[in-house]
N, C-alpha and C positions, 0 to 999 in steps of 0.2 A: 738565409743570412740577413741579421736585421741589420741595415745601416739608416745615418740622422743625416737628411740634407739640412745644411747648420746655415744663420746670414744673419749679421748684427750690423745696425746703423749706429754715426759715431758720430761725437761730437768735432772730430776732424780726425787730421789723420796720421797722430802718430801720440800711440798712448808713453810713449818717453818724455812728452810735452806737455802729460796733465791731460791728455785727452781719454776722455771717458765713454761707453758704451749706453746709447739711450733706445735702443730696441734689440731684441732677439729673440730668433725663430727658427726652430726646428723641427721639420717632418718628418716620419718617421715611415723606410721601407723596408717589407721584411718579401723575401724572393722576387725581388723586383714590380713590386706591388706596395703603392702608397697604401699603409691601413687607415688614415683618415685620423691618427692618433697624433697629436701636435703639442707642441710648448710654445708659446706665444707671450711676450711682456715686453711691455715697456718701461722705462729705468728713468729715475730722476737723478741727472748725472752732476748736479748741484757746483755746478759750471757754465758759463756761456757756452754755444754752441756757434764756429766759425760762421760765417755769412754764407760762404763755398759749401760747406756741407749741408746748410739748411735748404737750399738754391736745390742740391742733388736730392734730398729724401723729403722735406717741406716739414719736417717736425721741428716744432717750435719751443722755446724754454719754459713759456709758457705753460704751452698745453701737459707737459714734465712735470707741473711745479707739483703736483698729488700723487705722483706715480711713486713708485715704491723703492727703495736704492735699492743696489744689487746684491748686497749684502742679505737683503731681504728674500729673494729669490732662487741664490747661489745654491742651497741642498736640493730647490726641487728642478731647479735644470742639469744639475750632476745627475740626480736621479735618474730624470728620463732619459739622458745620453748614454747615460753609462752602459759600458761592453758594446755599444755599436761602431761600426766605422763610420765616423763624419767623413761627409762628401762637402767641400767648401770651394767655389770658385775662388783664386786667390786665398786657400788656403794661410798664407803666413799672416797677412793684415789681419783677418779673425783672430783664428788664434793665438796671435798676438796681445791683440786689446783683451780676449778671455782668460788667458793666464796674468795678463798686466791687474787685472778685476781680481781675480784670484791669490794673490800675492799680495795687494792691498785687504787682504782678509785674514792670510795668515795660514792658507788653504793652499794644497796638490793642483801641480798644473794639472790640465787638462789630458796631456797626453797619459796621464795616470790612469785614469778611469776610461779612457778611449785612443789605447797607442796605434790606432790605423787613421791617419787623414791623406784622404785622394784627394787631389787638386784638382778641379776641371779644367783651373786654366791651364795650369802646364798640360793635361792632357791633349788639351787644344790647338795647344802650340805642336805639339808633337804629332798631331793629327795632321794640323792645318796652318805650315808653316809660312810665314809671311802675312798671315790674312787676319781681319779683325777677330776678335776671339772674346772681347765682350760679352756680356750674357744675351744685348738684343741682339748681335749680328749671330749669334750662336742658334737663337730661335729663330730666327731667320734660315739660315740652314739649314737646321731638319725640320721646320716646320711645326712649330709651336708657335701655337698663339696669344703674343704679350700685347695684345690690340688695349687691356684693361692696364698696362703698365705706362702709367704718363707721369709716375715720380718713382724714383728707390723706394722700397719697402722691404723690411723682410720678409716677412709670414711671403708675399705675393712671388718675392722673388727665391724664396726655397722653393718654392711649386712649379716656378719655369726651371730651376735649376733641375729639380727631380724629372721633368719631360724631357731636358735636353742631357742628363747623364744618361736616362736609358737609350735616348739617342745615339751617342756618343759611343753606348758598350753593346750597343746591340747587336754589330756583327762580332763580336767576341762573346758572345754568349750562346750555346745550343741550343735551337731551336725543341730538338728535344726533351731537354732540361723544361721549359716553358711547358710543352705539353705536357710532363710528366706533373708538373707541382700543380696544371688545372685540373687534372682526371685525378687528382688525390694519390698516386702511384707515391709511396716510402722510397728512401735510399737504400732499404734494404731488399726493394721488389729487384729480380733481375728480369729487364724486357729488352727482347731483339727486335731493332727496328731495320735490317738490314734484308731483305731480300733472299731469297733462296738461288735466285736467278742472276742474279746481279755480276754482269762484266765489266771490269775494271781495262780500262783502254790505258798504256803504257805509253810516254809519249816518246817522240822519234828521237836520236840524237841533235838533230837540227833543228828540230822542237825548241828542247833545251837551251840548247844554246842562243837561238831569238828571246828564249824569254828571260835566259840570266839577261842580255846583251839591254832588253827592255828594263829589267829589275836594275840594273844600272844606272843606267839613262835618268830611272825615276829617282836611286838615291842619289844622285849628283844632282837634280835639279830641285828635289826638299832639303840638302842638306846633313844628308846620311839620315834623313827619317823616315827609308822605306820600311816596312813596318815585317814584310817577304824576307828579305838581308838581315835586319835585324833578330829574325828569328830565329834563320839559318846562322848566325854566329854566334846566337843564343845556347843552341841545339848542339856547336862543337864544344862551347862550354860548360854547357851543362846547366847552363839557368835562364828556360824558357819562361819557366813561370813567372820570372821578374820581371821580363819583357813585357808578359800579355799584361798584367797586374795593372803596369803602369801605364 
């Protein structure tokens, strides 16, 4: 499945105010595997750039004033997105300023050519409720290293966002699956990874019950974002897949 880790730097932050997009960068993973295949540009947004926002990424109007409008760029980054799911931290602020780019052209929003965008942050928050959820405190958590990140960027900061979504979905992914797509195995190969031998231990009524009474405990203290609960009321309705997805 190919998805684009997407991340545009702005001229501030809110493109209903004139504010314009002056980088964007998107990487591209296909089976959870960066292929090393990128969109990379910078945008002369033929506007001042807020002082607060230069402060956060250090791009200057200056350094803008040869780069090329986005008008100039708009087919070949449709291009390379297109038909993938973008993965955006904060999602809505991108895509936001990209359909605000796009409308100023005369051009299909984004979600045309790309109707799948997964947030990290809300996944973050749903993960990891109460806690910073930022992209450094994020690599900070699983353990990615933004030692090279000392200002906003895009291009820099798709690449930590693509370490820390596989982060993030890695126990939702089969381990399987991973083996299967590096031995080159098709979706049409059938392989049994199960044992001949293999006992399944049943656990006890009182089992059960400690670990609903646990399962409890944990959604009351994240806010109903036990992720166990969440699935099992998924499973009476019928849409687990919406659960895990998200």
């Amino acid at each position: 499945m190919r998805k684009i880790i997407l991340d545009t730097e702005t001229t501030g932050l809110d493109p209903r105010q004139g504010h314009r997009i002056i980088e964007i960068a998107a990487v591209e993973m296909v089976n959870r595997r960066l292929t090393k295949n990128h969109f990379h540009q910078y945008v002369n947004p033929q506007r001042e750039i807020d002082a607060g926002a230069q402060q956060v990424h250090g791009i200057s109007l200056e350094f803008l004033q040869d780069k090329p409008l986005f008008r100039d760029i708009a087919k070949d980054f449709l291009e390379f997105v297109s038909g993938a799911e973008l993965v955006i931290h904060n999602a809505p602020f991108d895509i936001g300023f990209i359909n605000s780019e796009l409308k100023l052209l005369g051009m299909e929003m984004i979600e045309t050519c790309c109707p799948v965008v997964i947030d990290t942050l809300k996944m973050a928050k749903d993960l990891h409720p109460g806690q910073k959820n930022n992209l450094d405190a994020l690599c900070r958590r699983y353990q990615v290293d933004n030692t090279n990140r000392t200002l906003h960027g895009a291009l820099v900061d798709t690449e930590l966002l693509a370490e820390v979504y596989l982060g993030m979905t890695r126990g939702q992914e089969s381990l399987i699956i991973e083996e299967t797509i590096e031995s080159g195995i098709g979706d049409g190969d059938a392989v049994s990874y199960v044992p001949d031998d293999l006992v399944v231990q049943a656990a006890a009524p009182d089992e059960l019950e400690a670990h609903q009474t646990c399962l409890g405990g944990i959604d009351k203290a994240s806010k109903g974002a036990c992720l166990w609960l969440a699935l099992e009321r998924a499973a009476s309705a019928g849409a687990v897949d919406s659960v895990i997805e998200r």
